[in-house]
C-alpha positions as CSV (number, residue, x, y, z in Angstrom):
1,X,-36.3,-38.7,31.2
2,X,-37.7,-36.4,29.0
3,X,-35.0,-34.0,28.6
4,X,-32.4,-37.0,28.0
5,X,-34.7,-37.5,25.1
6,X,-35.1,-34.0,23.5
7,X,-31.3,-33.8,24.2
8,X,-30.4,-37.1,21.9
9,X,-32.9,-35.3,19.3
10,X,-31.3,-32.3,19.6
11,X,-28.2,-33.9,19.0
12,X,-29.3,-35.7,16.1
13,X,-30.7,-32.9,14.5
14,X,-27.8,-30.5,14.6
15,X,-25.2,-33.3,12.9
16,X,-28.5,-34.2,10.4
17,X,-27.1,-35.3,7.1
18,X,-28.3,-36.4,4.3
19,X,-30.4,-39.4,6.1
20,X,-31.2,-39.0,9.2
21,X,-33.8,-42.3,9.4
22,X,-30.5,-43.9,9.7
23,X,-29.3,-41.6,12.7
24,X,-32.3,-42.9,14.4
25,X,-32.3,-45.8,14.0
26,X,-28.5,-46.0,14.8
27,X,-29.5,-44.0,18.3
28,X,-32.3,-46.0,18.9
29,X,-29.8,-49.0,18.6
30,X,-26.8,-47.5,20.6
31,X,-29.8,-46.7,24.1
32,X,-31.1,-49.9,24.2
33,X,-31.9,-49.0,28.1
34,X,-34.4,-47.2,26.4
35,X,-38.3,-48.0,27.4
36,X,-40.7,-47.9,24.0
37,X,-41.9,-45.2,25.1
38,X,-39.1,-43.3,25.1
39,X,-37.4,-44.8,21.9
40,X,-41.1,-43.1,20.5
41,X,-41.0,-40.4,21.8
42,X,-37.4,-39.6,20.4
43,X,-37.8,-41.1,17.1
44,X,-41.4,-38.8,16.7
45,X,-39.6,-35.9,17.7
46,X,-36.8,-36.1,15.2
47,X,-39.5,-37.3,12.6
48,X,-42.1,-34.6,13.3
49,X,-39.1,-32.1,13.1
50,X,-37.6,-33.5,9.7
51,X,-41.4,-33.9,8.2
52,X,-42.4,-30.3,8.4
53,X,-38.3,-29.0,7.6
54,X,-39.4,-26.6,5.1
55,X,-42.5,-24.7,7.0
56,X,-40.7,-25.1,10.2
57,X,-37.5,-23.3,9.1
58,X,-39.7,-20.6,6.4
59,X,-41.6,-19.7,9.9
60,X,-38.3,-19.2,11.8
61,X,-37.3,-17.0,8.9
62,X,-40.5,-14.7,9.2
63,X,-39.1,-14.7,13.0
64,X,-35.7,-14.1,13.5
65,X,-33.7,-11.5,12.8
66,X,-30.5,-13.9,11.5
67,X,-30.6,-15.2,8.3
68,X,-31.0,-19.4,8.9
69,X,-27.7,-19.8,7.2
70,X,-26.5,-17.7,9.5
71,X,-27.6,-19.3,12.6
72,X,-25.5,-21.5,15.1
73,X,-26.1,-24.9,14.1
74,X,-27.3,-25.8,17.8
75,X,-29.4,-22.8,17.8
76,X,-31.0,-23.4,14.8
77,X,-31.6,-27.2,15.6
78,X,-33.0,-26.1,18.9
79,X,-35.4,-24.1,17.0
80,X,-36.4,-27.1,15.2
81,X,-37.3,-29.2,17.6
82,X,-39.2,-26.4,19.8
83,X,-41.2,-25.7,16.9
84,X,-41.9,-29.4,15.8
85,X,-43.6,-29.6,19.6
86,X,-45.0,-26.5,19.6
87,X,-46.6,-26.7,16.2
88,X,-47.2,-30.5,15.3
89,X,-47.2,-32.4,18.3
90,X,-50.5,-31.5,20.0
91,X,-49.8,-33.9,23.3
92,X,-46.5,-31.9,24.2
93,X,-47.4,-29.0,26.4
94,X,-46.5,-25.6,24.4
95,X,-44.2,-24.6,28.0
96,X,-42.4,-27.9,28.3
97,X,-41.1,-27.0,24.4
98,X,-40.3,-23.6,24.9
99,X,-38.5,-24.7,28.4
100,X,-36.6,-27.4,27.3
101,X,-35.0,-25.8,24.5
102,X,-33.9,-23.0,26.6
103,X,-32.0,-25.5,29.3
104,X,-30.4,-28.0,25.9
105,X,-28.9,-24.6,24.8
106,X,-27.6,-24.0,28.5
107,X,-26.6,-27.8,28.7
108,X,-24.9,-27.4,25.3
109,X,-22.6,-24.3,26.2
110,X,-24.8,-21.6,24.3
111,X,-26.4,-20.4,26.5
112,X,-25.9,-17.0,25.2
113,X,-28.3,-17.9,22.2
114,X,-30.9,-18.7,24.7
115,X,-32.7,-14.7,25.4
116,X,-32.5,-15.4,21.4
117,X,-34.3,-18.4,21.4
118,X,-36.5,-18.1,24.0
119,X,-37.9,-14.6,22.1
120,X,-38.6,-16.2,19.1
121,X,-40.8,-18.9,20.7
122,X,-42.8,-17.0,22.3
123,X,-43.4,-15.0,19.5
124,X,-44.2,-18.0,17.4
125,X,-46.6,-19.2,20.5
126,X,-48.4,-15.2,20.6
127,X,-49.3,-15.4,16.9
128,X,-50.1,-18.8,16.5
129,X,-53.2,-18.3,15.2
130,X,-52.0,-16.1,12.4
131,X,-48.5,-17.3,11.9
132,X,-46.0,-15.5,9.3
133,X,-44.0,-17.4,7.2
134,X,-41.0,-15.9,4.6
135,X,-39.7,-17.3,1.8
136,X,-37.2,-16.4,-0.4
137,X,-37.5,-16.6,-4.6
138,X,-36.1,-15.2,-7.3
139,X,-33.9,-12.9,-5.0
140,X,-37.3,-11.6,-3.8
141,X,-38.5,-12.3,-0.4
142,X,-42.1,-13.4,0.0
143,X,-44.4,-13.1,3.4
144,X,-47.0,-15.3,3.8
145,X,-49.4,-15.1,6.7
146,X,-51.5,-18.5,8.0
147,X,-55.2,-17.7,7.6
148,X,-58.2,-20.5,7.9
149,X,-55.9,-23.6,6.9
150,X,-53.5,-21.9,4.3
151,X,-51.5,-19.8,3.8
152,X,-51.8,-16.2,2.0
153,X,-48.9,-13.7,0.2
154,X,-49.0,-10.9,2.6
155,X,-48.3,-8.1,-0.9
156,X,-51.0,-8.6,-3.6
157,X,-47.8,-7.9,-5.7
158,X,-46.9,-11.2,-5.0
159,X,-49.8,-13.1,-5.8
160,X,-48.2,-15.1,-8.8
161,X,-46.9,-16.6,-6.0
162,X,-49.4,-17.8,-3.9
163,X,-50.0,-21.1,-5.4
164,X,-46.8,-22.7,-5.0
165,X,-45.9,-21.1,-1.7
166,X,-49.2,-22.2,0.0
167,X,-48.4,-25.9,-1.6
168,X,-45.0,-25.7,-0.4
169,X,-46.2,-24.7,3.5
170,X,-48.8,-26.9,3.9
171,X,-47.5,-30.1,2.8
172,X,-43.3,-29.0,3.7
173,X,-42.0,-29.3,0.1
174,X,-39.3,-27.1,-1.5
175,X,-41.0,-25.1,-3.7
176,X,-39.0,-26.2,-6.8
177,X,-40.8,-29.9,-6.4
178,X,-44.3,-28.3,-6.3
179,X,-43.5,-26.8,-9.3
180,X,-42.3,-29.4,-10.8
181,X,-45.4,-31.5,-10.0
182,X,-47.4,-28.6,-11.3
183,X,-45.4,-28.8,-15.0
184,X,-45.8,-32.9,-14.9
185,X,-49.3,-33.1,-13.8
186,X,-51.5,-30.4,-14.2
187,X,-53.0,-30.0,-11.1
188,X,-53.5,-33.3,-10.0
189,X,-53.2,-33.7,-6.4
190,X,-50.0,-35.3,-5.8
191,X,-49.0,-33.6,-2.5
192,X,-52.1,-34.7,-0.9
193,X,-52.0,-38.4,-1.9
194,X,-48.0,-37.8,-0.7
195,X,-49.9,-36.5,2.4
196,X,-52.2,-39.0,3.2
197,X,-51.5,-41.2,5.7
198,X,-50.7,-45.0,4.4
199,X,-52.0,-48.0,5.5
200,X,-49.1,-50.6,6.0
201,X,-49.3,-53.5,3.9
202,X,-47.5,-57.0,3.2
203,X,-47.5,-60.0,0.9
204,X,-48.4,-63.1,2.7
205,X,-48.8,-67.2,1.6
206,X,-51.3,-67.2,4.7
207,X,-54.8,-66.1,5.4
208,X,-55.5,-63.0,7.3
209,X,-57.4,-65.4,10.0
210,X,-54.4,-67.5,10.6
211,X,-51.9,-64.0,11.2
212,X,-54.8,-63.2,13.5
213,X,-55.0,-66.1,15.3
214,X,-50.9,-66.1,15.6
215,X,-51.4,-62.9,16.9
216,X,-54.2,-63.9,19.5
217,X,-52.3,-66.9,20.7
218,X,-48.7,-66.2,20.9
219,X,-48.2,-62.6,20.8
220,X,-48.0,-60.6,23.5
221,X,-46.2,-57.4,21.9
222,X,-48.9,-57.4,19.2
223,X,-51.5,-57.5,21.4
224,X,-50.5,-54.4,23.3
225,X,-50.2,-52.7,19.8
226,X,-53.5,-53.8,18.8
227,X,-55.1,-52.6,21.8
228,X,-53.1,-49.2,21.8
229,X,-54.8,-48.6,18.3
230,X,-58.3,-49.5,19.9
231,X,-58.7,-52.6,17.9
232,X,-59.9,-56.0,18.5
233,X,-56.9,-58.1,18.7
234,X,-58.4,-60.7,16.7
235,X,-58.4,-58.4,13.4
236,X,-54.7,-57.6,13.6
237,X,-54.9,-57.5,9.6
238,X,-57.7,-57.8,7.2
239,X,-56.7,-59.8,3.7
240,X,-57.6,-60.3,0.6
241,X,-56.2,-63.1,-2.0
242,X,-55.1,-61.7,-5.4
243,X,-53.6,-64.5,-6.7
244,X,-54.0,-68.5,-5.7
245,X,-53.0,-68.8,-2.7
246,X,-50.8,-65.9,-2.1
247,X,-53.2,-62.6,0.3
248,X,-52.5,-58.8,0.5
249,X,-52.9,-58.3,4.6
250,X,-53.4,-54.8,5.7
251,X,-52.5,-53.9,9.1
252,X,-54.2,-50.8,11.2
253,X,-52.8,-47.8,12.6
254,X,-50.9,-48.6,16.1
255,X,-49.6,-51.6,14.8
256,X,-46.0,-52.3,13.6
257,X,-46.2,-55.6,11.9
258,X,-42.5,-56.1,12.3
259,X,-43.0,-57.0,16.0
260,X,-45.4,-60.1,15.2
261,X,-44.4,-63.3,15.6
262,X,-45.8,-64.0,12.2
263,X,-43.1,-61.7,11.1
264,X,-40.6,-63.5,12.8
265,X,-41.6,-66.7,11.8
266,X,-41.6,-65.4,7.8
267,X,-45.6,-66.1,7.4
268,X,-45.4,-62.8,5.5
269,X,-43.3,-59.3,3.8
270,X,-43.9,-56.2,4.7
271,X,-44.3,-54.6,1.1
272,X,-46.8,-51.5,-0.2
273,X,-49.1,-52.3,-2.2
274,X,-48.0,-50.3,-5.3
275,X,-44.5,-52.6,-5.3
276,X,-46.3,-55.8,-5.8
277,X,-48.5,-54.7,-9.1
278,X,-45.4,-55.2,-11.4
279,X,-45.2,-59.0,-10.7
280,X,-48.6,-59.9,-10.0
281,X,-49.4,-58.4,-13.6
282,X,-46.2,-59.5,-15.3
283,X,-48.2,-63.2,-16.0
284,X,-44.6,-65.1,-15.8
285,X,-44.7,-68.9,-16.6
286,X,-44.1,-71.0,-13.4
287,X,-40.5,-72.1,-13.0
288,X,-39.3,-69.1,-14.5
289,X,-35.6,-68.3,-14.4
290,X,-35.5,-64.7,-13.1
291,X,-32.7,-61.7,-12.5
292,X,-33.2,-59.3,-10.4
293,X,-30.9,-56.5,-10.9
294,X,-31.4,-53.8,-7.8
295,X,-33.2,-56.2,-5.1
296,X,-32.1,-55.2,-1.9
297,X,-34.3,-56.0,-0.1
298,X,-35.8,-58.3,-1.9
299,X,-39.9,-57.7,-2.2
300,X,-39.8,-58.1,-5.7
301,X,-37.8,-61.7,-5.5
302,X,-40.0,-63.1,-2.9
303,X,-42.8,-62.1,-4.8
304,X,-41.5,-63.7,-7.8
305,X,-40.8,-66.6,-5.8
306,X,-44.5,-67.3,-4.2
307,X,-46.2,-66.1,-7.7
308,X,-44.6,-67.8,-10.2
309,X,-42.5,-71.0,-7.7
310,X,-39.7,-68.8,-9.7
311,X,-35.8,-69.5,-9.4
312,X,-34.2,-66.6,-8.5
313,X,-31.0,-64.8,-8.9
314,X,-31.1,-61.7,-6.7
315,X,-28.5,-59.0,-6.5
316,X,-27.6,-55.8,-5.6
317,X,-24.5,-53.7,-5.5
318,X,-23.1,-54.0,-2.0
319,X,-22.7,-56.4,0.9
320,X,-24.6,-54.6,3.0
321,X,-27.7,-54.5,0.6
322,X,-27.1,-58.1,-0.1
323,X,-27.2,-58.7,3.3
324,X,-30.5,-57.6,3.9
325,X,-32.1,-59.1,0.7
326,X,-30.2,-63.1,2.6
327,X,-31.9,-61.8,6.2
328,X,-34.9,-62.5,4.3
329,X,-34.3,-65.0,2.7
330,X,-33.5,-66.7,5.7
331,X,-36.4,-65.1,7.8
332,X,-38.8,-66.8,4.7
333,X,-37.2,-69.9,4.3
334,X,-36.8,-69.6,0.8
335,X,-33.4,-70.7,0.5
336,X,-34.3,-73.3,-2.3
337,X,-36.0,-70.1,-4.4
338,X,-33.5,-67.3,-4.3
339,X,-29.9,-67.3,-4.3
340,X,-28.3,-64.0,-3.7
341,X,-25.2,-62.4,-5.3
342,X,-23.6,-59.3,-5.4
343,X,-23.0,-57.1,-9.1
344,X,-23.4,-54.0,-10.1
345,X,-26.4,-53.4,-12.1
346,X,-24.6,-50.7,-14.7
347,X,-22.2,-53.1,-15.8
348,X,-22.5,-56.0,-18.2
349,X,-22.1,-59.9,-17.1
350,X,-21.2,-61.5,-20.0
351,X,-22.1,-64.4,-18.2
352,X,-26.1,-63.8,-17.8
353,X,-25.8,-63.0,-21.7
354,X,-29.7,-64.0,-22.8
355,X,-29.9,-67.0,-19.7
356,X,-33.2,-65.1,-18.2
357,X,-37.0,-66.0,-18.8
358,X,-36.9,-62.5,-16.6
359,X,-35.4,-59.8,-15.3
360,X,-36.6,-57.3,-13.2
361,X,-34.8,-53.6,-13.1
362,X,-36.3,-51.9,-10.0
363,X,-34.1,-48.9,-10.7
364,X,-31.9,-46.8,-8.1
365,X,-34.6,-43.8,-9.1
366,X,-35.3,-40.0,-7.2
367,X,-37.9,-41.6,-4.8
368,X,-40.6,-39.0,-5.3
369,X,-43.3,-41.6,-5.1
370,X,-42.3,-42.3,-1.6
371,X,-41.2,-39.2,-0.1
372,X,-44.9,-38.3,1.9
373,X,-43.4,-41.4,4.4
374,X,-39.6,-40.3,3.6
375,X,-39.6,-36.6,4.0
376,X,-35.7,-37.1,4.0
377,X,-35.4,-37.4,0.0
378,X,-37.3,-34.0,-0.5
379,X,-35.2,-32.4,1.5
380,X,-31.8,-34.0,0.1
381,X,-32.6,-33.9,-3.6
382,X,-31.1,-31.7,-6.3
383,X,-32.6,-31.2,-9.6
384,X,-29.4,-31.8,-11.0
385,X,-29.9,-35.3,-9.7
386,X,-32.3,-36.4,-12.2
387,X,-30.3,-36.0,-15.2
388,X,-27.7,-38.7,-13.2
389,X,-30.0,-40.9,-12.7
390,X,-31.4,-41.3,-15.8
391,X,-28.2,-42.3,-17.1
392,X,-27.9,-44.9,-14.4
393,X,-31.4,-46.4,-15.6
394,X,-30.5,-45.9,-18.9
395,X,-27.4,-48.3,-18.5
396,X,-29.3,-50.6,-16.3
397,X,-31.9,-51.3,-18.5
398,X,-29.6,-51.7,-21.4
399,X,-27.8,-54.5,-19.3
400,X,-31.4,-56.3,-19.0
401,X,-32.3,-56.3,-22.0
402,X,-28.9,-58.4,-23.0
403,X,-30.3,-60.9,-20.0
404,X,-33.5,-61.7,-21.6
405,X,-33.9,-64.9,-23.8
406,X,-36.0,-64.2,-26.5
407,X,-39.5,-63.9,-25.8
408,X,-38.3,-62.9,-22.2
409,X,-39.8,-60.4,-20.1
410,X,-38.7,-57.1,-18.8
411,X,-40.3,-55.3,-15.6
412,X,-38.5,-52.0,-15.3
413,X,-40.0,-50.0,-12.0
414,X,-39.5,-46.8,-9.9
415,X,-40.7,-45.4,-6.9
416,X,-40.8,-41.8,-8.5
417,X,-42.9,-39.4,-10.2
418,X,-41.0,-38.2,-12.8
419,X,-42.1,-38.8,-16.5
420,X,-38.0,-38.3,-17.8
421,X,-37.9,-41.9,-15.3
422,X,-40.3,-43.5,-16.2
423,X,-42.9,-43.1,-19.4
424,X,-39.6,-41.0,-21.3
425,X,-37.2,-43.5,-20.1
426,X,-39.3,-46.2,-21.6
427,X,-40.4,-44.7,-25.0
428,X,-36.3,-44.2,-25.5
429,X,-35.9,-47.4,-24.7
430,X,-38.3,-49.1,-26.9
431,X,-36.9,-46.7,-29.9
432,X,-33.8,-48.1,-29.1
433,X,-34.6,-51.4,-29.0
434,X,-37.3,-52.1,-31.8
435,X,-36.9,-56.2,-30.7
436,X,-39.0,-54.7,-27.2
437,X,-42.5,-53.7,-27.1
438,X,-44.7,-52.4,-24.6
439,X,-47.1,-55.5,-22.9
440,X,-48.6,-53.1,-19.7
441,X,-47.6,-49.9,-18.1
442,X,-49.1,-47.7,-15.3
443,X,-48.0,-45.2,-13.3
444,X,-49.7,-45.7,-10.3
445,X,-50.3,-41.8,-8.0
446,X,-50.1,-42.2,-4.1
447,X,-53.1,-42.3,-1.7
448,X,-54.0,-43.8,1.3
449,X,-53.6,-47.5,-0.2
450,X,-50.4,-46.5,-2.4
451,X,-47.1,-45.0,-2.9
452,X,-46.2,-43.4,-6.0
453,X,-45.0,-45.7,-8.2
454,X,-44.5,-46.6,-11.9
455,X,-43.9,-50.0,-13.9
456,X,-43.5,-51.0,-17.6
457,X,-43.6,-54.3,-18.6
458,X,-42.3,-55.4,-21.7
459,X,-41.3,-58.4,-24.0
460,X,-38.2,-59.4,-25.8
């Protein structure tokens, strides 16, 4: 079964656009013959592959003697997923990689890349230890060699480039994001909170104990999860309450909170814990009337709704992302709380004109605060992208603030890391808009409890 496996992943990652979490899931949902097992297996091997893009294809460069653009796009797929085995997959045997990719080629009528292929792997496999990687920057091409954990500019000519290049291997970022990190933030270490591995978290109106004892009594999926991740099946989540009556549950690794019945039965969201802090610190009055302008899929309405017994108008710009924000509404039974519509958030309702205690503007942003568990957004981002979307923030957030009653309150939020988003986008705002001022703001920097994230909230 194996091989049908690598051959879907193949598959998916020579046609690999500009989101290939989506391709996944779409195959996962098209082989539903599939055990879990293998549906894992597939989906770690695309995701392993797409994680470590940028190291994985700057090693093939230091290998092969055909410029990447130049490859076949099977061979250089193939590649890929060899090299996602070989080098970050400890459990798949180094031969079974190497093999496999040799027969795909055969299966896929190029064969006569697979000498090619195979040569380059077993390079790769000889000098493991020691592995060369290439880069090119500012027309100059740069060899780096892996030595004790990082990795070192092979001409001390070179050296101004060490920094960024060892940065951009070890943690698989273009280079131009490490630098830009660099300019932003001084050497703070936002590629290894991006690294760290995040706990999953969710927003709950029960106790940890009674998700547990769901879990212990009526689940049988969960507890094969729990006991895969060598846990005691009656601490499927640990909890904390931060506000009355409403609990932050954290789950372990092994466990996929999705597949609880609690899940099912809407006794809690799966949100991180960096989404929630604009709401729980935004001190609404109970029975607030609240907007929110980009919901989809809704975390920030449903907490709005369990922290502040809020009325809610929720809306996004399509059907298919109001679709998902009325799935869970209906999953949480908060029909009576949220009503869902769709709008475009960059274009005025003259209707809405000063109606809100509240509006919430969790803008369409450049995701750098979650792309350590999204690996997909570093690779398809442009800088040219930022100026856009500044301008669609800009016009959101001028759209808000015509919502607000007066002494209203506006939460404006991003998942990025990008001061022109965020802290600039706000000071430009308030200039604007002398009627605004600033009530709390934080940008908060990703670790093992957090994504990046950044919220300013601020009163009318």
């Amino acid at each position: 079964m194996a091989d049908i496996i690598r051959k879907n992943a193949l598959e998916t990652l020579s046609h690999m656009g500009e989101h290939p979490s989506a391709e996944v899931k779409r195959t996962l949902e098209t082989h539903q013959e599939w055990s879990h097992r293998d549906g894992a297996f597939y989906a770690a091997l695309v995701e392993t592959a797409v994680s470590h893009l940028i190291t994985i294809d700057a090693i093939i460069a230091a290998y092969s003697s055909v410029r990447l653009k130049k490859l076949n796009t099977v061979v250089l797929a193939s590649l890929r997923l060899a090299l996602a085995q070989i080098l970050f997959m400890d459990r798949v045997p180094v031969s079974a990689a190497t093999n496999e990719a040799v027969n795909l080629l055969k299966a896929e009528s190029a064969g006569k890349f697979a000498g090619f292929v195979n040569g380059i792997l077993r390079h790769i496999i000889r000098e493991k230890s020691q592995l060369m990687a290439r880069f090119v920057l500012d027309n100059t091409s740069v060899k780096l060699k892996h030595i004790n954990g990082h990795w070192q500019v092979c001409d001390r000519k070179q050296e101004s480039y060490q920094e960024v290049c060892d940065k951009a291997l070890r943690f698989s970022y273009p280079v131009w994001i490490v630098k830009f990190f660099e300019k932003a933030y001084h050497g703070k270490p936002i590629l290894e909170g991006l690294a760290s591995k995040r706990q999953i978290t969710a927003i709950s109106k029960v106790s940890a104990e009674k998700i547990n004892a769901e879990a212990k009594n009526t689940s049988k999926t969960s507890s094969e999860e729990i006991n895969s991740a060598n846990s005691d099946v009656s601490q499927i989540c640990t909890g904390e309450e931060i506000a009355d009556g409403i609990y932050l549950l954290t789950f372990p690794d092994g466990v996929n909170p999705a597949e609880l019945s609690a899940f099912k039965q809407g006794l809690f969201y799966i949100m991180d814990n960096s989404s929630m802090q604009p709401l729980l610190n935004a001190r609404l009055k109970k029975d607030s009337r609240v907007l929110d302008l980009c919901a989809s899929p809704g975390g920030k309405s449903v907490c709005a709704a369990w922290l502040y017994d809020a009325q809610i108008t929720s809306c996004d710009i399509s059907k298919e992302k109001t679709n998902r924000i009325k799935e869970n509404v209906q999953r949480l039974d908060l029909y009576d709380k949220i009503s869902v519509s769709e709008n475009d958030a960059c274009i005025f309702n003259p209707d809405w004109k000063e109606k809100f205690d509240a509006v919430i503007a969790d803008c369409p942003c450049s995701g750098l605060g979650v792309s350590g568990r999204k690996p997909e957004i570093r690779l398809r981002l442009k800088p040219d992208d930022f100026t856009e979307l500044s301008e669609i923030q800009k016009r959101i957030l001028e759209n808000a603030a015509r919502y607000l009653k007066a002494g209203g309150t506006l939460i404006y939020s991003t998942c990025t890391l990008d001061p022109a988003e965020n802290e600039e986008q706000i000071r430009a705002f308030i200039k604007a808009h002398p009627d605004f001022s600033v009530a709390g703001q934080r940008t908060i920097f990703p670790d093992g409890s957090h994504d990046g994230f950044f919220y300013s909230i601020m009163k009318k």
